[in-house]
C-alpha atoms as a printed R data frame, in Angstrom:
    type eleno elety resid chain resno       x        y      z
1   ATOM     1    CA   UNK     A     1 -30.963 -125.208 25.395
2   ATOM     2    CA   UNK     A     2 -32.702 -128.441 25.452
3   ATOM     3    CA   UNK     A     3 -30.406 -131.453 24.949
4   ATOM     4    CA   UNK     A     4 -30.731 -134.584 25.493
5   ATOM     5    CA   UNK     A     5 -28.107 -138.019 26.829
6   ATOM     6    CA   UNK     A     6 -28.794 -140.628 24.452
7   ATOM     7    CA   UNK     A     7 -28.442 -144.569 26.090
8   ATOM     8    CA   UNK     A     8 -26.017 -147.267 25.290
9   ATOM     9    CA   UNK     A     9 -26.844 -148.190 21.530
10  ATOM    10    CA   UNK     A    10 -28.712 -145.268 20.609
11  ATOM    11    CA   UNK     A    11 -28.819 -143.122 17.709
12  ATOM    12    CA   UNK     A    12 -29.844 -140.099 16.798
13  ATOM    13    CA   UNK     A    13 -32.054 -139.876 13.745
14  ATOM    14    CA   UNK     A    14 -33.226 -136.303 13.587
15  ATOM    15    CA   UNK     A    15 -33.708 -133.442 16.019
16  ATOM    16    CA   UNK     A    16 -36.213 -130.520 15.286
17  ATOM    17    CA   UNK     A    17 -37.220 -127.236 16.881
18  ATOM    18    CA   UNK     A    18 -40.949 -127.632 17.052
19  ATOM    19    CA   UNK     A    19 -43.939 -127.155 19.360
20  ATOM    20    CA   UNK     A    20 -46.255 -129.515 21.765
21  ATOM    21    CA   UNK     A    21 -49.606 -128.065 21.417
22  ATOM    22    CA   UNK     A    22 -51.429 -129.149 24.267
23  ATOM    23    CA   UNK     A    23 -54.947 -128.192 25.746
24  ATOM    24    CA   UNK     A    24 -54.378 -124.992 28.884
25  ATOM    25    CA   UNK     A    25 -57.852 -123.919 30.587
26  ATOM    26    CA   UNK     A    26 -59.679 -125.678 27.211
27  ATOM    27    CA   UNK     A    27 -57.342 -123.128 24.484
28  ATOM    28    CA   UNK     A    28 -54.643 -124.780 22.407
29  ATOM    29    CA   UNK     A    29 -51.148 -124.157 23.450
30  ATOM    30    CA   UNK     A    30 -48.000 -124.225 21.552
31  ATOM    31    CA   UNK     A    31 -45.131 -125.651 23.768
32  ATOM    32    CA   UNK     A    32 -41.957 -124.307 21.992
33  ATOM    33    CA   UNK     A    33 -39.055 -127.126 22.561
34  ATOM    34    CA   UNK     A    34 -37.030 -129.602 20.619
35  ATOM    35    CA   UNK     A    35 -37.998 -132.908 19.282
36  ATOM    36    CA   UNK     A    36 -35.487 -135.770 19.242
37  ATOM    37    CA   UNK     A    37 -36.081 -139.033 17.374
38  ATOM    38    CA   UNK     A    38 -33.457 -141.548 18.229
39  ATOM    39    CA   UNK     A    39 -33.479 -145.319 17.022
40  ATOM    40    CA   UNK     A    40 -34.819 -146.031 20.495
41  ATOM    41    CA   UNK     A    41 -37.104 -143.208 21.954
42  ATOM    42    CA   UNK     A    42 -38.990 -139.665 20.750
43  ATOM    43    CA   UNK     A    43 -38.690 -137.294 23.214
44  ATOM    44    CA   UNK     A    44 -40.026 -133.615 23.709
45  ATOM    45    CA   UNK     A    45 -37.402 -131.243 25.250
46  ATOM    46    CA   UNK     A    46 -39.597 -127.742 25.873
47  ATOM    47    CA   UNK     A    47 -37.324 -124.206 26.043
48  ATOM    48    CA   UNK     A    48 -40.194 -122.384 26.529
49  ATOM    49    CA   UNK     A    49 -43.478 -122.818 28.007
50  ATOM    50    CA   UNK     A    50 -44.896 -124.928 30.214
51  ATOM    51    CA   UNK     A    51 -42.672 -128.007 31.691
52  ATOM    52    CA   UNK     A    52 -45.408 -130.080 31.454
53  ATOM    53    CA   UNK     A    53 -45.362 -130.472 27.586
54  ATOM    54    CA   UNK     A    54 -42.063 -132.590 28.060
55  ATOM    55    CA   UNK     A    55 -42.339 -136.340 27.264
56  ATOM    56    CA   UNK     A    56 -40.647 -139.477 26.274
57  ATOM    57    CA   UNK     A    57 -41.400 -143.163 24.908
58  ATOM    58    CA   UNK     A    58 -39.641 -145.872 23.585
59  ATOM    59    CA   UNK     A    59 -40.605 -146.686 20.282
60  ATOM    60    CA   UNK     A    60 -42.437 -149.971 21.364
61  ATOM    61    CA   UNK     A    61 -44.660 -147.461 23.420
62  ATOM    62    CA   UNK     A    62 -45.990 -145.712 20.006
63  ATOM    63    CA   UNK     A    63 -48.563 -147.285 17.836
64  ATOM    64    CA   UNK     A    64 -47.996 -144.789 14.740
65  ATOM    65    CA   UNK     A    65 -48.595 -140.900 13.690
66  ATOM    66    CA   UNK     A    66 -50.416 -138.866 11.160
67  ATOM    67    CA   UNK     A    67 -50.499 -135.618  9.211
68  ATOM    68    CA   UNK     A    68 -52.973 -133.234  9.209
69  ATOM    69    CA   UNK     A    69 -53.122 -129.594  8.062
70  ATOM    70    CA   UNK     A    70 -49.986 -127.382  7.782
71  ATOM    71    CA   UNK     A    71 -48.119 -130.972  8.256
72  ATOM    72    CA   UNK     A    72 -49.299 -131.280 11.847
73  ATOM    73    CA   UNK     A    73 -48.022 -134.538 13.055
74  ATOM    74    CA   UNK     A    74 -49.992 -136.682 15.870
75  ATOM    75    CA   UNK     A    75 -48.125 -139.092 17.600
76  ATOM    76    CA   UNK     A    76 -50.329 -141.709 18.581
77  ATOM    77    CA   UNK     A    77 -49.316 -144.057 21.611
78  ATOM    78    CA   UNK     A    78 -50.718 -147.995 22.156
79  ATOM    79    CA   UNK     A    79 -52.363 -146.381 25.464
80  ATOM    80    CA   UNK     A    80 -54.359 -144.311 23.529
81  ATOM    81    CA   UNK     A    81 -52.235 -141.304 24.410
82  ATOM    82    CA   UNK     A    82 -51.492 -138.376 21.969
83  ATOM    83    CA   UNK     A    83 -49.440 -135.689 21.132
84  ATOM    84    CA   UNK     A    84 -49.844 -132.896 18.597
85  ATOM    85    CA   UNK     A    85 -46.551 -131.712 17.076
86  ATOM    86    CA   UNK     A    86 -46.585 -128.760 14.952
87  ATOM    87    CA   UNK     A    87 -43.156 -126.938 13.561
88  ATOM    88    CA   UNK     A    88 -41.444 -125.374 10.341
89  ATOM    89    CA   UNK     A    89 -39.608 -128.704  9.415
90  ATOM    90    CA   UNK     A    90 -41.946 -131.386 10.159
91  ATOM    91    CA   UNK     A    91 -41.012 -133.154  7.056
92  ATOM    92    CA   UNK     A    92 -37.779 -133.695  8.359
93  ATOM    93    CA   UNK     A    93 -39.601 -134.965 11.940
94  ATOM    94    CA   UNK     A    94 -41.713 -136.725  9.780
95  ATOM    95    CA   UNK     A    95 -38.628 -138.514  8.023
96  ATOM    96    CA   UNK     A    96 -36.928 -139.541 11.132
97  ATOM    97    CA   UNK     A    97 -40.256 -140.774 12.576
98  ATOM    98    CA   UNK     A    98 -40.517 -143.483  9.744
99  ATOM    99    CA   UNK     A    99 -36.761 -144.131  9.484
100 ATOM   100    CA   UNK     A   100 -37.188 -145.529 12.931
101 ATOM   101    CA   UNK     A   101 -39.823 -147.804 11.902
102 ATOM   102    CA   UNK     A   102 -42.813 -145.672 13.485
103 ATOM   103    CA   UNK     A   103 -46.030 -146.359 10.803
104 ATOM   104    CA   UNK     A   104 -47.570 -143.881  9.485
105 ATOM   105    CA   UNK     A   105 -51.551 -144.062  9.209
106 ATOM   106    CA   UNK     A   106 -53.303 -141.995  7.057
107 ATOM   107    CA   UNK     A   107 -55.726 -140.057  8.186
């Protein structure tokens, strides 16, 4: 199962099952895994799928998210970045994400 260490300092503020949809051969893909939000970092631990749907950013590194349909979240990085989290309890995710200060935009 995934799990993550957390740093000196850090806290967990919520922990999700959910899924990293990225793009495979130009089709959608849902990335089963875990999604941690700590008072530090969000981070995308995948138990199924492809490897490459992992990921992991300090909280300076993230701009803000939003909601779409069936509570989709985007996470939305200064780089320009993003990530497209969908799950059952993304109002939990979506919670934690503001409790640690991450903005949410409307969309």
């Amino acid at each position: 199962m995934a799990k993550i260490e957390l740093k000196n300092n850090e806290q967990l503020l919520g922990e999700q099952q959910a899924s990293n949809v990225k793009k495979f051969m130009f089709l959608p893909q849902a990335n089963p895994g875990k999604l941690y939000v700590t008072n530090q970092r969000v981070i995308f631990k995948a138990t199924q799928g492809r490897l490459s749907s992992e990921f992991e950013h300090n909280l300076d590194e993230i701009d803000s998210f939003s909601v779409g349909v069936a509570s989709a979240i985007t996470l939305l990085l200064k780089n320009g970045e993003s990530y497209k989290i969908t799950g059952m309890f993304n109002k939990k995710l979506i919670s934690s994400l503001q409790e640690a200060g991450i903005t949410k935009k409307e969309k």
